[in-house]
C-alpha positions as CSV (number, residue, x, y, z in Angstrom):
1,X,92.1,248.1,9.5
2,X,95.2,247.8,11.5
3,X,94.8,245.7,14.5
4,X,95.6,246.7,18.0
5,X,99.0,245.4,19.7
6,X,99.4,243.4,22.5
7,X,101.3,242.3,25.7
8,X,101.9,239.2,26.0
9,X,103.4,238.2,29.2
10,X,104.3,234.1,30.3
11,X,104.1,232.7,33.3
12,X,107.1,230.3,33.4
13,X,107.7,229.2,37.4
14,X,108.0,229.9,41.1
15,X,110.4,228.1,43.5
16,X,110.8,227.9,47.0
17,X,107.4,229.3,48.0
18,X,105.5,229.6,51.2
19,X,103.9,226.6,52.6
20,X,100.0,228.6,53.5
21,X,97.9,225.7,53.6
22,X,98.7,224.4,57.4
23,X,100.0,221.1,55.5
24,X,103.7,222.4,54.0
25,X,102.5,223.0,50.8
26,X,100.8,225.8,48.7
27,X,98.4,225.8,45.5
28,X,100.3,228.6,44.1
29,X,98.6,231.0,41.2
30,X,99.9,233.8,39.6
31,X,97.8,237.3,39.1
32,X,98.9,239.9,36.3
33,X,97.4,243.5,36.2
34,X,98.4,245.7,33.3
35,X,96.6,249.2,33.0
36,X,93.9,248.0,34.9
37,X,93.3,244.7,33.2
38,X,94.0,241.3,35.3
39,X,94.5,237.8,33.9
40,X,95.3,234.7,36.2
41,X,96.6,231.1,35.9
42,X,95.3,228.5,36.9
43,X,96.4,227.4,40.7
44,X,98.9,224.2,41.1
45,X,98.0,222.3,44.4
46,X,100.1,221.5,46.9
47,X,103.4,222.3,44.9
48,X,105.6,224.9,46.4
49,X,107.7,224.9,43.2
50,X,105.4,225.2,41.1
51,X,105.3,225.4,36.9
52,X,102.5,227.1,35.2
53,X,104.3,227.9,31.0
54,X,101.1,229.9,30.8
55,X,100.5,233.1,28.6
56,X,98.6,236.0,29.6
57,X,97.3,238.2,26.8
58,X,97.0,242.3,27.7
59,X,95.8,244.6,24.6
60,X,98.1,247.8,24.9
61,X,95.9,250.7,24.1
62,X,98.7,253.7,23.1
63,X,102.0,251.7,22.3
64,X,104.1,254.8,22.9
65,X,103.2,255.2,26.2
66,X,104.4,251.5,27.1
67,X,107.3,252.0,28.7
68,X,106.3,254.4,31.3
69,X,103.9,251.5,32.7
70,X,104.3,249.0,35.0
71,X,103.3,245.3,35.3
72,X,101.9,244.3,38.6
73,X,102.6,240.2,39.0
74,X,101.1,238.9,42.4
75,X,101.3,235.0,43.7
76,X,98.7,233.8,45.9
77,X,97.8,230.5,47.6
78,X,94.0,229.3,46.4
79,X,92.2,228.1,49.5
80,X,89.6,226.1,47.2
81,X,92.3,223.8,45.6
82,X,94.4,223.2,49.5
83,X,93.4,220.8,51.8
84,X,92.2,223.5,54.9
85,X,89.9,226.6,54.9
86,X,86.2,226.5,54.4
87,X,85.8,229.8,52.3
88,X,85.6,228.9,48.0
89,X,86.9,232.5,47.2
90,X,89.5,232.9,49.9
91,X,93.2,233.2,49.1
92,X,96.5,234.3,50.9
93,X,99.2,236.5,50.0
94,X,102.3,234.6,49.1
95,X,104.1,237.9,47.5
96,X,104.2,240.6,45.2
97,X,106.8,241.9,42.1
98,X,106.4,244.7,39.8
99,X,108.1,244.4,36.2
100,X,108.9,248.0,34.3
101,X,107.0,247.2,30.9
102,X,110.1,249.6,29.8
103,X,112.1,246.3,29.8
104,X,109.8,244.5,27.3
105,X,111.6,243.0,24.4
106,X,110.8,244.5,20.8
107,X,109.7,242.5,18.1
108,X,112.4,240.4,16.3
109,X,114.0,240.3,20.0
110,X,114.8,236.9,22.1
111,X,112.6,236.5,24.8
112,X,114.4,235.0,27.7
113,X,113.1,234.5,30.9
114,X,113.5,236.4,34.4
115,X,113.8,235.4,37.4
116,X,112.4,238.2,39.9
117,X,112.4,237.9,44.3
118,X,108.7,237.9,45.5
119,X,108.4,241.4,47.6
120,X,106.3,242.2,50.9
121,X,102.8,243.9,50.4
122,X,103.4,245.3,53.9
123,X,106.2,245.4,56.7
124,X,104.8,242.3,58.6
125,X,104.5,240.4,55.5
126,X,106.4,236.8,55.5
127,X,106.9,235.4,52.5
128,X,109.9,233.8,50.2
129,X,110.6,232.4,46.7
130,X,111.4,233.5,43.4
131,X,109.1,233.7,39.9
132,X,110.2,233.4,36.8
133,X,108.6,235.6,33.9
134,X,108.9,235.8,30.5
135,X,107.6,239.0,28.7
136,X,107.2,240.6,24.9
137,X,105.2,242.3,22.4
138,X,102.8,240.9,19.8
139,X,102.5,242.8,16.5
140,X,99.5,242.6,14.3
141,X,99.0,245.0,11.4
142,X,102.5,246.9,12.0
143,X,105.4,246.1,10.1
144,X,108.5,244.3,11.9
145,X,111.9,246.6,12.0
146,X,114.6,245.4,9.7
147,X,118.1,243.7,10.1
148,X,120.5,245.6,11.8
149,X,123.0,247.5,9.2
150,X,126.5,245.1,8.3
151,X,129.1,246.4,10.6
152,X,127.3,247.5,13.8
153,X,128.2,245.3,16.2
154,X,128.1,244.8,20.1
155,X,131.2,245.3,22.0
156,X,131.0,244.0,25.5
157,X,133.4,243.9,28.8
158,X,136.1,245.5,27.3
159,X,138.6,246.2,30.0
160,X,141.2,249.0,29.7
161,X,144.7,248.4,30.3
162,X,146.1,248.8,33.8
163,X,148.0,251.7,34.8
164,X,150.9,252.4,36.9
165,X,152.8,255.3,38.2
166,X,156.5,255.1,37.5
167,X,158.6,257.3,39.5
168,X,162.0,258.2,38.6
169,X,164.2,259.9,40.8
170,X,167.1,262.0,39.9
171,X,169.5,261.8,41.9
172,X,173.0,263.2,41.2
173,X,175.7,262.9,37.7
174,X,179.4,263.1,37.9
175,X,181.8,263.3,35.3
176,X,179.9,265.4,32.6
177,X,182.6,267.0,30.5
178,X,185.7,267.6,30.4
179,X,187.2,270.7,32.8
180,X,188.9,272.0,30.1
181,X,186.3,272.5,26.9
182,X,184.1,272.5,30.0
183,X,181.5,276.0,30.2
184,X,183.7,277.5,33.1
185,X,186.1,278.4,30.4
186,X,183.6,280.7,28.7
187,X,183.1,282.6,31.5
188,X,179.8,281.1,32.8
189,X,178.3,278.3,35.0
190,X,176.7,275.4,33.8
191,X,172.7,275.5,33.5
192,X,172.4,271.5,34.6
193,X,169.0,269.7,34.2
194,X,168.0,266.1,33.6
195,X,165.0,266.0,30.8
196,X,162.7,262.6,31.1
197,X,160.3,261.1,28.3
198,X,157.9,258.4,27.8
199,X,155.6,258.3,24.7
200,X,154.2,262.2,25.2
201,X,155.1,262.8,28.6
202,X,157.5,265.3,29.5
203,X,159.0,266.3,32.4
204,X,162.4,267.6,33.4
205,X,164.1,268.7,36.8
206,X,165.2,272.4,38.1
207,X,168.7,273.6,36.9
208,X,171.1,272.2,39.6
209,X,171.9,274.5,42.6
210,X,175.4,275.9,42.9
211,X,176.9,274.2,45.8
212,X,180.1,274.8,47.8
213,X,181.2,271.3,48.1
214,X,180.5,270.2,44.3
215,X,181.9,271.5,40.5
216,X,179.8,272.0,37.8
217,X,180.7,268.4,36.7
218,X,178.8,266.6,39.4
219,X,175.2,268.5,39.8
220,X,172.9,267.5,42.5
221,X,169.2,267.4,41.8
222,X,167.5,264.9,44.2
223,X,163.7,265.0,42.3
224,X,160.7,263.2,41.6
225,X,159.3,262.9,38.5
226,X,156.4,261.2,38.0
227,X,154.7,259.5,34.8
228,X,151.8,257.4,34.2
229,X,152.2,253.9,32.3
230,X,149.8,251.3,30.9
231,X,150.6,247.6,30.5
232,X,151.8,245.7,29.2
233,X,154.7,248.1,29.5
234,X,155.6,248.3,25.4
235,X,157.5,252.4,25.8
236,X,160.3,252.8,26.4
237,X,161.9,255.7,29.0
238,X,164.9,258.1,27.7
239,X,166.2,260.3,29.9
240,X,168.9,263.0,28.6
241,X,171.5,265.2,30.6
242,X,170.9,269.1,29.0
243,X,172.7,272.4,29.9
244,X,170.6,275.4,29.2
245,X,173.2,277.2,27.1
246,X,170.5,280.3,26.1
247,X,167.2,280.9,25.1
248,X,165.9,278.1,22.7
249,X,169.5,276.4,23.0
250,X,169.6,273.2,25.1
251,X,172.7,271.3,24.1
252,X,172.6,267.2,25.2
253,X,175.5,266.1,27.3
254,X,174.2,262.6,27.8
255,X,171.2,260.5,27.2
256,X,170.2,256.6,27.9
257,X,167.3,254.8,27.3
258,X,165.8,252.0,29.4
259,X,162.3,249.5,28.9
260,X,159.9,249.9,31.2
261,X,159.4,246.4,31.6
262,X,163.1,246.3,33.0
263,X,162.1,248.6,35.8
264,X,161.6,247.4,39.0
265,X,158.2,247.3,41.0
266,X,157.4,248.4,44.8
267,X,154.2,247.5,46.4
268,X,154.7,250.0,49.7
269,X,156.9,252.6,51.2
270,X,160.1,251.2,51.0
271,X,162.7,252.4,48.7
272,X,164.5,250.7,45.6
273,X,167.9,250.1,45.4
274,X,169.2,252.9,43.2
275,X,171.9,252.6,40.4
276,X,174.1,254.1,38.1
277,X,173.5,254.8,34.6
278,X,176.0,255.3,32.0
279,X,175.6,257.9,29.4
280,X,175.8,258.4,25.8
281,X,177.8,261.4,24.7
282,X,176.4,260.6,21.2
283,X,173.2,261.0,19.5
284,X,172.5,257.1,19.1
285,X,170.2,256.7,22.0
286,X,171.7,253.8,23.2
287,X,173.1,252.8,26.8
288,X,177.1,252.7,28.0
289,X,177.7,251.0,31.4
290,X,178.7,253.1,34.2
291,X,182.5,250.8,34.1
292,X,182.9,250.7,30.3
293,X,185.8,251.5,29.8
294,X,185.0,252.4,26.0
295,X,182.9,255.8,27.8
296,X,185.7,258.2,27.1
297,X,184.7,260.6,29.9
298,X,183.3,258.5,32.6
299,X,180.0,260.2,32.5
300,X,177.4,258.6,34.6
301,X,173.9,259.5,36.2
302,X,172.4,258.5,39.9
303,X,169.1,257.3,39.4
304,X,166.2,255.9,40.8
305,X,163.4,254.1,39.0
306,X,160.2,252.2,40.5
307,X,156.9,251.6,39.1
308,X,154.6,252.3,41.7
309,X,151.5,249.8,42.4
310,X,151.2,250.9,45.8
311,X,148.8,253.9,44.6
312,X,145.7,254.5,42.8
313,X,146.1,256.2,39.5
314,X,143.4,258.9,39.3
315,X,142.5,258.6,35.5
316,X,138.6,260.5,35.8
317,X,137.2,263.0,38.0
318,X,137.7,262.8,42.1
319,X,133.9,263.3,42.5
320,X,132.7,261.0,40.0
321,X,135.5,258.3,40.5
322,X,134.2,254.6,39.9
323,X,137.6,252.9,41.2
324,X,139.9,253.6,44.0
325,X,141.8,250.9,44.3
326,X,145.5,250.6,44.0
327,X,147.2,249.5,41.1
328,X,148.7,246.1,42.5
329,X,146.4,243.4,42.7
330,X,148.0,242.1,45.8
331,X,146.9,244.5,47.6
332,X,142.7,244.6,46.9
333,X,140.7,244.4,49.3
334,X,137.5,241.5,49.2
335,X,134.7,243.0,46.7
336,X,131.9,243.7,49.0
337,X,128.9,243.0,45.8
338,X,127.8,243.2,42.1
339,X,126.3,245.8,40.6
340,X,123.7,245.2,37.9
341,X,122.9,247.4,35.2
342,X,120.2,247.3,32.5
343,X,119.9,249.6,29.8
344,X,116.7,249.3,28.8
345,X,116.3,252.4,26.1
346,X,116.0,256.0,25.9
347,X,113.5,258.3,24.8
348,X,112.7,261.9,23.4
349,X,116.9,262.3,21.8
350,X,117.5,265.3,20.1
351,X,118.4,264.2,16.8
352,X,122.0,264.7,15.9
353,X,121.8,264.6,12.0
354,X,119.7,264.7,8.9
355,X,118.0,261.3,6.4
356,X,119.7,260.6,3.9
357,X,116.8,260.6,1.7
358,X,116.4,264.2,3.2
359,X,113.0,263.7,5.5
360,X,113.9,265.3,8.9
361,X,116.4,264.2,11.1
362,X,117.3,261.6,13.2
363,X,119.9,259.7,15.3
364,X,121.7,256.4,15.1
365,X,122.7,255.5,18.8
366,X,124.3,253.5,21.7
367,X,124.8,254.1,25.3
368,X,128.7,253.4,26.7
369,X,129.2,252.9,30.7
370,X,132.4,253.1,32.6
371,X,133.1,251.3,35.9
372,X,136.5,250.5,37.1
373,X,138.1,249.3,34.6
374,X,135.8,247.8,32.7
375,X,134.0,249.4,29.8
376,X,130.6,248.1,27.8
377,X,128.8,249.3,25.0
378,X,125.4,248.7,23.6
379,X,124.6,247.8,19.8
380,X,124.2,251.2,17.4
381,X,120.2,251.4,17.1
382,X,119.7,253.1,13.8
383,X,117.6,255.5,12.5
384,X,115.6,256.4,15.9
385,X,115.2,258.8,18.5
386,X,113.4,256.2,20.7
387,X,116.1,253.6,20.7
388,X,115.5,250.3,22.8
389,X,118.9,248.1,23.7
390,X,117.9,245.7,26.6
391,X,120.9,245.2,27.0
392,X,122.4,243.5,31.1
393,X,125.8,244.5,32.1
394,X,127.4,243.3,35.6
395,X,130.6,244.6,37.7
396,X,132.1,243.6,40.7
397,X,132.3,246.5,43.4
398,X,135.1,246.6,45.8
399,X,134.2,250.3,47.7
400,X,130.4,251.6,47.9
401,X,131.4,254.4,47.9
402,X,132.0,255.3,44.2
403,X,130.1,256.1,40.9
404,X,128.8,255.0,37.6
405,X,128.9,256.6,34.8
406,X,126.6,255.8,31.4
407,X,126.7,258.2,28.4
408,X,124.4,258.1,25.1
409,X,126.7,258.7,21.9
410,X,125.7,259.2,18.1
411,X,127.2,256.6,15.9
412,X,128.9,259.2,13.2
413,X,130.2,256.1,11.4
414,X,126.8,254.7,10.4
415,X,126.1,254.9,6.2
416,X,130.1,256.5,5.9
417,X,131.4,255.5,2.8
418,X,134.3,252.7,3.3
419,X,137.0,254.7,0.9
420,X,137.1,258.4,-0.3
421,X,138.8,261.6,-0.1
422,X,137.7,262.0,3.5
423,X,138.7,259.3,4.8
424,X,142.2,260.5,6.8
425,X,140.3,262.7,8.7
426,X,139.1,261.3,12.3
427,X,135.3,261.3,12.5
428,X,134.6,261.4,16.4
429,X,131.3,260.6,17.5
430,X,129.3,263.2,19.2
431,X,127.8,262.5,22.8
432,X,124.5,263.8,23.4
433,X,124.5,263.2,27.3
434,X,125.6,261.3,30.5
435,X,124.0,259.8,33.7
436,X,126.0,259.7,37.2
437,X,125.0,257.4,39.5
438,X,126.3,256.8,43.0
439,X,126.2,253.3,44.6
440,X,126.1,254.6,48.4
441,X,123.0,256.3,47.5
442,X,121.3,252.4,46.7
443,X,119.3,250.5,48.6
444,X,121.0,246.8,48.8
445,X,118.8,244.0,46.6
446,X,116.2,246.9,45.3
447,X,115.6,247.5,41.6
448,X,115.7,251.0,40.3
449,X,114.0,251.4,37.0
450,X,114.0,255.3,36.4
451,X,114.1,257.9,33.5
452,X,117.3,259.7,33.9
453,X,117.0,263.0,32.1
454,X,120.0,263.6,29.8
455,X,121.6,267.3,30.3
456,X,124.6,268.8,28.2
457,X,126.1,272.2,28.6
458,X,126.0,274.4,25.7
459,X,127.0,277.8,25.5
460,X,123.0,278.9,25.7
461,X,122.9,277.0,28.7
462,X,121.6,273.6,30.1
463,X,119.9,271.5,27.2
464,X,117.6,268.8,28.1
465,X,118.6,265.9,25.1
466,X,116.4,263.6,26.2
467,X,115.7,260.7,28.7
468,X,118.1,257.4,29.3
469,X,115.9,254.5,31.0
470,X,118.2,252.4,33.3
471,X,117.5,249.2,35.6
472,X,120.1,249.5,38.0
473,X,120.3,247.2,41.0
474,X,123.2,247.0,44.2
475,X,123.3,243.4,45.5
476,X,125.8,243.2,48.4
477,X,127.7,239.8,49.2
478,X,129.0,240.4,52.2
479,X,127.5,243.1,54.4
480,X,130.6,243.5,57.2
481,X,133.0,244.2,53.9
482,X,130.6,246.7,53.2
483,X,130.6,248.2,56.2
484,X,134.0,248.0,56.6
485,X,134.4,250.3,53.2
486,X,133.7,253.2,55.5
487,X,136.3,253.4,57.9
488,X,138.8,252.9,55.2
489,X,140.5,255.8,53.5
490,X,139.4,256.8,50.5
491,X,142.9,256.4,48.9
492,X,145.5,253.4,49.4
493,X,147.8,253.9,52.1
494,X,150.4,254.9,49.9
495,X,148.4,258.5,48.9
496,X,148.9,259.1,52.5
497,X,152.6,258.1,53.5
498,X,154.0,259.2,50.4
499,X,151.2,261.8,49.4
500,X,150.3,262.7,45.3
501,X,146.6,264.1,45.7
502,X,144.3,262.9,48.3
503,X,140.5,263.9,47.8
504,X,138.8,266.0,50.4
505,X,134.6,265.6,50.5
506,X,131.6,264.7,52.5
507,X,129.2,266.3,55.1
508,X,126.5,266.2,57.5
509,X,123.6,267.2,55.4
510,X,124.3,263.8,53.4
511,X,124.1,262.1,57.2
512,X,120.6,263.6,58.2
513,X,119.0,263.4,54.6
514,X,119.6,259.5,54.7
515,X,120.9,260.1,51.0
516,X,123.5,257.3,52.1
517,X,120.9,254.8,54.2
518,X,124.0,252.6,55.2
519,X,126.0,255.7,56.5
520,X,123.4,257.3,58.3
521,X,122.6,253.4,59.6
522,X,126.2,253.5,61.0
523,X,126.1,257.5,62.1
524,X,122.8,256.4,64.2
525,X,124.7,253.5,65.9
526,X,127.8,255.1,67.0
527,X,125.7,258.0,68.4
528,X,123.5,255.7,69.9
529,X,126.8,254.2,71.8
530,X,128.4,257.5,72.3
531,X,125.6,258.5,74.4
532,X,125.4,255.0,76.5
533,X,129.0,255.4,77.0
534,X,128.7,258.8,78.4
535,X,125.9,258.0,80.4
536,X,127.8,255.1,82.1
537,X,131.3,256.3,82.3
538,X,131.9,259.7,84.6
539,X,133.2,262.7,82.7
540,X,136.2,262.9,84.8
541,X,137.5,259.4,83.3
542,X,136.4,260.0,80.3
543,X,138.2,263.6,79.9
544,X,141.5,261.4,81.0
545,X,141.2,258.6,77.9
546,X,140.8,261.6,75.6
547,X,144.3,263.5,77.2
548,X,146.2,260.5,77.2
549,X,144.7,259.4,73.5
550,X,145.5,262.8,72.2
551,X,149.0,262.8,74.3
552,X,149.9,259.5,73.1
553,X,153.9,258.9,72.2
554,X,154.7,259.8,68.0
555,X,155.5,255.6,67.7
556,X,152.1,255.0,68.5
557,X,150.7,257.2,66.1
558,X,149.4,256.8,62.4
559,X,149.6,258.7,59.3
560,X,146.9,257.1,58.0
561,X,143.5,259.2,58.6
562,X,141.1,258.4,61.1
563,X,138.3,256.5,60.7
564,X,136.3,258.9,61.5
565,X,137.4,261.3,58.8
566,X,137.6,258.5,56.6
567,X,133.7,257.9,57.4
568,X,133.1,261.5,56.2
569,X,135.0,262.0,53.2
570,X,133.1,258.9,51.9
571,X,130.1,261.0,51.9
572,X,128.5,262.2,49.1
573,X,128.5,265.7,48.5
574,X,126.8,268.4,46.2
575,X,129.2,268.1,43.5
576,X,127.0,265.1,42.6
577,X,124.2,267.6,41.2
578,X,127.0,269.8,39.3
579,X,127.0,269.0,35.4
């Protein structure tokens, strides 16, 4: 007869807790309820740090259903064991927690212990201090999973490279052929264009415009193209001179090639010194100086080259972005908190592939989550649709503002054979579904432990793949940064004085459903002022600010956006809820 299993949770330590006994002191003990069950420890006089190391035992009546329940861990000060009060059975509240069982290490796991802040019963509760808990499983009767398969590992904190935009500007050429082999003696003017290439990127300029006051040996151009680079700046840019001479014919006049890492970097609006390049009639790729004498022709082109880390390179989704700072580290602003995540398992997956020994199908695993820059993935649970990681993840969070993103993937490399036939052909690993979550939407200090439902788009239409449970919690460490955040533009300054793509968002709806408590926190204050102000001040005056504000001279005015559409854009909006 297979015996039942059990919770077992210990009872480790409290510190800094609330003196209750009229004396400075407490005689602190711990209560646990589980489905209805409670166990206690015994109290410790007079100790406001108090250490208990005792384990409560909970039977667990349906194991599947464990990690949609909830462990309810109250302290409370034992009147019997203080000094004062008269009444054997009378205790105060010293504070409350409840623990997700979700989070409850399998067997074979490390246990390690947690430290959780005591919470208020009610809102004129006082109480402080901290608990520390450990919690697992005892199995009797079941068997114990196995190792994890060789070569499934756990890749954490990988950060992707940094990228920059690098602008070059074409300016102007001179001295591109010779007059007399030139295209004016066939009978037709020079199709001119400058073709620029880094890695896969491709862009070219317009054919130059005929001008009255140049020849078709010194075109004018005068464009921005812009490409996107990743440190540490290994490519290599090769721009070449081309005349379109017909359809499918683009003969090379010229060509140079120049590192990246040799190109200067800008951190704001102000222009880089621009040079001239000399240019290789022949097909060797290499460079000639603009005064070497050994370039038969003279042929030279006007460029300007700059790698941009005034801007913020948008590499994912303008809704969903989880960064928005610019590329140059000089300029960051403070990070205003950290944001802790905890992916505890998932539940209910729609299995992705068949046994190998043929008996139904399953899914081998692990979740991947993107913020900023840096990336994290779980270990590869094998051969489940109910996988558990327990797995704790932190970032650093410069703007509120902004979104993380965690997606469950199926390891398609798990029990592949290491050599064959098929082995040249890139296996990529299927996703079975994503959670979004904004960090404006968060409560500061509050732990979020939720079943996020997993949702793909298929051609049939939206397909629930099953549940992702996360422990997500926003603590800020400094709240006027935080505040700050939202009358800053969305965007560095540099999306603004030299625009690329500026995101446009928000509204009101977001404001009056307090789906962003700390906006609407702000949007109550400054219409709590607005109407003092307007009560205090006449109309009259306050007509004349606004004319002489809106009439102001152009050197006082900014082309940065105002903080008050800078408030709004950081809003979230409804294309949070779009798949």
């Amino acid at each position: 007869m297979a015996k039942a299993e059990k919770l077992v949770v210990e009872v480790v330590a409290a510190h800094n807790l609330m003196p209750k006994d009229g004396q400075g002191s407490s005689s602190a003990y711990v209560e646990v309820e589980f489905e209805h069950q409670k166990r206690r420890t015994r109290p410790r006089p007079r100790e406001l740090n108090p250490v208990w190391n005792e384990r409560l035992v909970f039977p667990v009546a349906d194991p599947d259903d464990l990690p949609y329940r909830a462990i309810d861990v109250g302290v409370y000060n034992d009147r019997a064991a203080s000094a004062s009060g008269n009444s054997p059975h009378g205790r105060n509240f010293l504070g409350k927690v409840r623990v997700p069982a979700a989070g409850v290490p399998a067997p074979g796991e490390p246990v390690v212990p947690q430290l959780f802040t005591l919470e208020k019963r009610s809102l004129f509760s006082h109480i402080r201090g901290r608990r520390g808990l450990r919690r697992g499983v005892a199995l009797q009767g079941r068997r114990r999973p196995g190792p994890r398969p060789p070569g499934i590992h756990q890749v954490q904190g990988v950060r992707a490279p940094k990228l920059w935009y690098l602008r070059v500007s074409v300016i102007e050429a001179q001295a591109l052929l010779p007059v007399d082999k030139g295209p004016m003696a066939m009978g037709r003017y020079p199709e001119l264009f400058v073709r620029a290439q880094i890695g896969s990127q491709m862009l070219r300029t317009r054919a130059s415009p005929i001008m009255a006051n140049r020849g078709p040996t010194s075109p004018f151009w005068n464009e921005d193209l812009m490409f996107v680079v990743a440190e540490p700046f290994e490519e290599f840019l090769v721009v070449s001179l081309e005349d379109h001479v017909s359809p499918g014919r683009d003969d090379i006049l010229g060509r140079l090639v120049v590192p990246v890492t040799a190109i200067e970097r800008r951190w704001d609006e102000k222009l880089v010194v621009s040079r001239w390049f000399g240019l290789d009639r022949g097909n060797g790729g290499g460079n000639v100086p603009a005064n070497n004498p050994n370039n038969r022709f003279g042929s030279r082109v006007h460029l300007r080259l700059s790698l941009d880390g005034g801007y913020h390179v948008l590499d994912e989704a303008t809704a969903y972005s989880s960064d928005l700072r610019p590329t140059a580290k000089q300029l960051w602003y403070p990070h205003v908190g950290v944001l802790e995540l905890g992916v505890l398992g998932a539940t209910g997956l729609i299995p992705m592939k068949g046994r190998a020994d043929g008996r139904g199908a399953t899914a081998d695993s692990y979740c991947v989550a993107k913020y900023g820059q840096k990336w994290i993935r779980t270990r590869t649970v094998v051969d489940s649709v109910c996988p558990r990681w327990n797995e704790q993840y932190t970032w650093e969070v410069f703007d509120p503002c902004t979104v993380i993103t965690v997606g469950v993937f199926d390891n398609c490399h798990v029990d592949k054979p290491a050599s064959g036939s098929n082995t040249a052909v890139a296996v990529r690993d299927n996703c079975i579904g994503k959670v979004r979550i904004r960090l404006s939407t968060l409560e500061t200090d509050r732990v979020y432990t939720h079943a996020y439902p997993l949702l793909m788009l298929h051609p049939s239409g939206v397909k629930k793949m099953g549940e992702l449970h996360l422990a997500v919690r926003f603590c800020s460490s400094n709240a006027g940064n935080m505040y700050h955040a939202y009358a800053r533009p969305m965007l560095p300054k540099m999306h603004y004085v030299e625009p690329l793509l500026v995101r446009q968002g928000g509204g009101m709806q977001a404001v009056l459903s307090w789906r962003d408590p700390r906006a609407t926190m702000l949007f109550s204050v400054a219409c709590v002022a607005a109407a003092v102000i307007a009560y205090a001040v006449p109309m009259k005056l306050l007509v004349g600010l606004w004319g002489l504000y809106a009439m102001r001279p152009p050197r006082f005015r900014s082309r940065m956006p105002s903080p008050l559409m800078n408030f709004f854009r950081r809003l979230p909006s409804k294309a949070d809820i779009l798949l």
